[in-house]
N, C-alpha and C positions, 0 to 999 in steps of 0.2 A: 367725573371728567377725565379718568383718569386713561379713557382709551383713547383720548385724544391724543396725547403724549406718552407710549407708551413708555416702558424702559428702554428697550433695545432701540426704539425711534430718535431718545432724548440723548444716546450717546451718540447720535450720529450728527447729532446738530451743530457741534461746535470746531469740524473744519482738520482739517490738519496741524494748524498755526495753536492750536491749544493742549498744548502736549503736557508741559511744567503739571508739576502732581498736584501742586498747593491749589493753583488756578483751576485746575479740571475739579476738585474737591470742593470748591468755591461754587461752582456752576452745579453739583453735585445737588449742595445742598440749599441752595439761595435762587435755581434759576440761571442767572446771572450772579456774575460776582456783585456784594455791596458798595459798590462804588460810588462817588458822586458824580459820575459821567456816563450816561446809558449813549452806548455804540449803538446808532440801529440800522448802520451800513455794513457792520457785518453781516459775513453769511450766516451764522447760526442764529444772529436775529432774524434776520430775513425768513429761513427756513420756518421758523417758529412762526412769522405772521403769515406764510402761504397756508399753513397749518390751519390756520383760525380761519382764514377768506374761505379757504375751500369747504369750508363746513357749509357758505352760502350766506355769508354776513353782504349785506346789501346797504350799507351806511349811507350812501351817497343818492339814495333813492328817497323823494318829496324835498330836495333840493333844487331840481331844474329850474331855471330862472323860468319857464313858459308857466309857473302855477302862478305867479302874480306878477303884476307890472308897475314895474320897477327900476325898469331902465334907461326911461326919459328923467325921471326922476333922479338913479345918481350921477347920470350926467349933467344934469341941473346943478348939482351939489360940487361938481368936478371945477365946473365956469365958474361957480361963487367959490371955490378955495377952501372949502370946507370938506371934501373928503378926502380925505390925506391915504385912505388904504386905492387898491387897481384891483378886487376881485369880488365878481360876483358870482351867482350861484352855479352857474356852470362852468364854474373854475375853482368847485369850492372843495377843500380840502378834508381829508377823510382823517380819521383819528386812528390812533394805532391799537390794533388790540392786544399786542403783548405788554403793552405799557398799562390796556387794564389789567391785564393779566397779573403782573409783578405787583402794581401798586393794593390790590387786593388781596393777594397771598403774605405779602409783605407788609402790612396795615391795617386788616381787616381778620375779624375772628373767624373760623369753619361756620358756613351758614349764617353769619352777621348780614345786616341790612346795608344796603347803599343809599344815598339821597344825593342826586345828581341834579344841581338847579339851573343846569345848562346845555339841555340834555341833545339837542341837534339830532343826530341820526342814531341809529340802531342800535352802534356795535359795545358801545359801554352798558349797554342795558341786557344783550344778546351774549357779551361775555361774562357776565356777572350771575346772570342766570345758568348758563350750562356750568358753570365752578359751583352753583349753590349757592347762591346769595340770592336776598331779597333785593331787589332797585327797584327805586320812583325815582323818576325824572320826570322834568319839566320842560314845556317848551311852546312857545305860545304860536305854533301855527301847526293848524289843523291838518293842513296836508301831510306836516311831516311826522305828525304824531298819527294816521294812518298807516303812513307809508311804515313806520315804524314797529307796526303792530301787524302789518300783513308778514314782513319780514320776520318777526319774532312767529309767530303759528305756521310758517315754511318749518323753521328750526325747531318746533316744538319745543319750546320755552315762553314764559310767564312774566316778562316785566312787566312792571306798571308805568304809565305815560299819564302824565296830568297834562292838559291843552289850557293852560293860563298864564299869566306875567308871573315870573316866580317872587316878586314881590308881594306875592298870595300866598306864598309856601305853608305859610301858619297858619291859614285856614282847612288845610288838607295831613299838617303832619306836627303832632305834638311836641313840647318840647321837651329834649333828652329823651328822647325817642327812637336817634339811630345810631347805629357804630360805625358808617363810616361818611366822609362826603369826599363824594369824587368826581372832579368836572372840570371840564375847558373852558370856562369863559369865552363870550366873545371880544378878539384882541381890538376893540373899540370899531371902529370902521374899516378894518383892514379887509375884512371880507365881509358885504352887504345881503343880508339874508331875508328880509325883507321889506316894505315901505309902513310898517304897522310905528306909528310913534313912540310905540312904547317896548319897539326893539332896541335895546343897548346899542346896537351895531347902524342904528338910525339919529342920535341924538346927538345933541352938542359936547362936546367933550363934560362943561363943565355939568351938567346933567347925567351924561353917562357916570360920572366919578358919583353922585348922591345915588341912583337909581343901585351900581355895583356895588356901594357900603352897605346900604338896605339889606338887599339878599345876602349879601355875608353875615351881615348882623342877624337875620331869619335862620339863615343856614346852623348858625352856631348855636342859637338857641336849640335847635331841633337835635343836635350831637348830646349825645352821653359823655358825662363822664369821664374822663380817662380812655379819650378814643385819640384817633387821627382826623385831620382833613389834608387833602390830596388836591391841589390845582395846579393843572398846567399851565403855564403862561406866554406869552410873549411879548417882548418890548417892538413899539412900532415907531414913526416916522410923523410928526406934523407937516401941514402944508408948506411951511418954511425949509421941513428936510433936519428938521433937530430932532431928536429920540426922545419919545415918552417914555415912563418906566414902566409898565403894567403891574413889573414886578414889584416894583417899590410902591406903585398904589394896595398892590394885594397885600401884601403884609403890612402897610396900616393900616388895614380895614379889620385884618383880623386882632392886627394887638390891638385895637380900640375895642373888640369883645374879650381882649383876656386870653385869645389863644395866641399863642407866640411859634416863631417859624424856627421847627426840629433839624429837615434836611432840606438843605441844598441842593438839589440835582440838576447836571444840565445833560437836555438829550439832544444830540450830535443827530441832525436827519441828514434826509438824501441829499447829497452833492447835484445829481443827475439834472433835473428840472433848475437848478442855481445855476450852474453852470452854464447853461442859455442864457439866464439873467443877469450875468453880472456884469458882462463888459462896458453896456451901454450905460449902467448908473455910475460905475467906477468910472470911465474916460470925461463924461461928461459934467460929473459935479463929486466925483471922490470920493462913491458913498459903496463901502462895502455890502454885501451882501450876506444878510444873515442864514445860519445853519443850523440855527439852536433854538433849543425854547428852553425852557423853566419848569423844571418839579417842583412846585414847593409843598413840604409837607411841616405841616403845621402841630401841633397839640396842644388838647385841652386837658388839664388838669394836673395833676402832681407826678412827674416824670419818671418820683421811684417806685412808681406802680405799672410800669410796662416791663418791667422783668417778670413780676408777679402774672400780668396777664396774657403777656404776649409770649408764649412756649415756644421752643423748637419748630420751625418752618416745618406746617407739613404740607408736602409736595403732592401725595399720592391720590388729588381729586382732581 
């Protein structure tokens, strides 16, 4: 992967404003600096994910709301006070590929496996493969696990796509079997993907919470050893307007297997599309406007075996 980024391309990524020797030596050798706050309204992030798009990553494709119907339905759910998220699928939200990027290079071996049990659109499966990594993901609708697979044989790459409830995950993938898991969950009904009951993004809270321990508890099983897990998250909003924690569900799903939460990350997104958003929740009932989500990166096993296994970031794929 490494003509993706070349040398000369990767010093030109990081702007004017990143002068100081230490910081540039930081980005040198990590990417990004190891911080626990990923900017990704900078420009040399930015520059980085026009880098991955233009390759022809198509993420957002077997999402259109016109593949199922489904939108009398979450209006239905609107009336009855029960859908507490405002977005469906042709408003639905694309996943960042530099944050595959880092989180693989940075948590994952040269050539290790990923198992992704929430796998939505393409581009975690599409960047994991052109770096060299094995991916399975899962993802229980047909359309998008096509659509997902015509986009990967464009880019001439190889993930794997399972079309079932990832509450199946252990019928398709052994246990201690991968070295990494990498995945978004869905943030409960915040965005509606589709009217299938046994969409997370379709149930009752208290159901979504059993249904999301399951696949964690699956998920963990399937990790090796003295690996990482990697989930993005984010906290949302009940019908009342009070904040669920997703984050504080996701870490006790995983210390209830034994894996316990490593780093903290919060990634700062785009202001741009918020800033439309926010006057009308803010004037009318107080309620800020969120910017961020959640890394959390977890690990299994005895922590003084990651100096042992995890060497010197190498950048050069």
């Amino acid at each position: 992967m490494g003509e993706i980024f070349k040398e000369s391309e990767q010093l030109n990524l990081f702007g004017e404003t990143e002068k100081d020797t230490i910081e540039q030596s930081l980005f040198d050798r990590f990417i990004i600096p190891p911080f626990d706050i990923f900017d990704s309204r900078q420009g040399y992030w930015q520059t980085r994910k026009k880098v991955w798009l233009s390759l022809g990553i198509k993420s957002e494709i077997g999402r259109d709301s016109k593949c199922y119907h489904m939108q009398e339905w979450a209006d239905k759910k609107r009336e009855l006070g029960t859908l507490s998220g405002n977005k469906l699928p042709n408003d639905i939200s694309i996943f960042d590929p530099v944050v595959c990027e880092i989180a693989y290079k940075w948590f994952n071996f040269r050539g290790g496996s990923v198992l992704d049990s929430f796998a939505g659109g393409s581009v975690r499966g599409i960047v994991a493969e052109k770096l060299g990594y094995k991916y399975i993901g899962f993802d229980l609708r047909q359309e998008q696990v096509d659509a997902n697979y015509e986009n990967a044989k464009e880019l001439n790459c190889n993930p794997t796509w399972y079309c079932d409830d990832s509450q199946n995950l252990d019928k398709y993938i052994k246990d201690e079997s991968v070295d990494m898991l990498f995945t978004c969950p869905p943030y409960f009904d915040l965005e509606v993907y589709s009217d299938d009951p046994k969409d997370l993004s379709t149930m009752e809270y208290k159901d979504f919470e059993i249904a999301y321990e399951n696949i964690i508890a699956k998920s963990c099983k399937a990790l090796k050893n003295d690996r990482f897990a990697v989930f993005v998250v984010g906290d949302i909003r009940d019908k009342d307007g009070y904040i669920v924690s997703l984050r504080e569900l996701t870490i006790k799903c995983f210390e209830k297997c034994g894996v316990r939460l490593y780093n903290d990350i919060v990634l700062a997104t785009s202001l741009a599309s918020a800033a439309l958003r926010a006057g009308t929740p803010f004037t009318l009932n107080r309620k800020t406007t969120r910017v961020h989500q959640y890394i959390l990166v977890f690990y299994k096993g005895d922590t003084k075996k990651i100096k042992e296994n995890y060497k010197e970031l190498e950048l050069d794929y």
